[in-house]
N, C-alpha and C positions, 0 to 999 in steps of 0.2 A: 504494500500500500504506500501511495504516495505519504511525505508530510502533511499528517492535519493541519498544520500553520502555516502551511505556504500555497498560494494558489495553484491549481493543477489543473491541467485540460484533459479527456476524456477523449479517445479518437475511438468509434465503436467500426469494424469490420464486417462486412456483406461477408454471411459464411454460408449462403445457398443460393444454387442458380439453375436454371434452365440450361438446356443444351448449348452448349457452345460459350457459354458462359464462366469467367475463370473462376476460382475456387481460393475461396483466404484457403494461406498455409503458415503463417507465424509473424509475429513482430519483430523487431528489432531497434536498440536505442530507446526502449519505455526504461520508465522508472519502474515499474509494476505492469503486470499482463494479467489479467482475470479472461481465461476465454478468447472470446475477440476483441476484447478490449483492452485497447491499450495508455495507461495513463503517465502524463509527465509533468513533473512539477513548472510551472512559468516562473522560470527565475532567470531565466538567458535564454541564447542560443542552444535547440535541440535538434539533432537530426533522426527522426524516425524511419524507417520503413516498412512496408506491410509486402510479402508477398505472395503471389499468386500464384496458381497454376492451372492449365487448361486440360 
C-alpha cells in the first residue's frame, strides 16, 4: 500500500476483452499493485508501465 500521508494516484487496468483485443499482463514502476491496479505515490516524477499481450 501506498503512504497514507502522501497523495497517491490509482491507475486501474482493462483485464478483459473480446477477440483481438490485448490482455493486461502486469505492472511495473507502482509503489503497490493490488490486481490491476496499480498505485503510486505523487511526490515526483514516476515512470509506470502496464503490459499487454495479444
Amino acid at each position: 500500500m501506498v503512504d497514507a500521508g502522501r497523495p497517491s494516484i490509482n491507475i486501474d487496468a482493462m483485464t478483459s476483452g473480446g477477440s483481438g483485443i490485448a490482455v493486461f499482463g502486469q505492472w511495473t514502476g507502482c509503489d503497490a499493485v493490488i490486481g490491476a491496479r496499480c498505485a503510486v505515490s505523487a511526490t515526483g516524477d514516476s515512470t509506470v508501465r502496464a503490459t499487454f499481450s495479444t
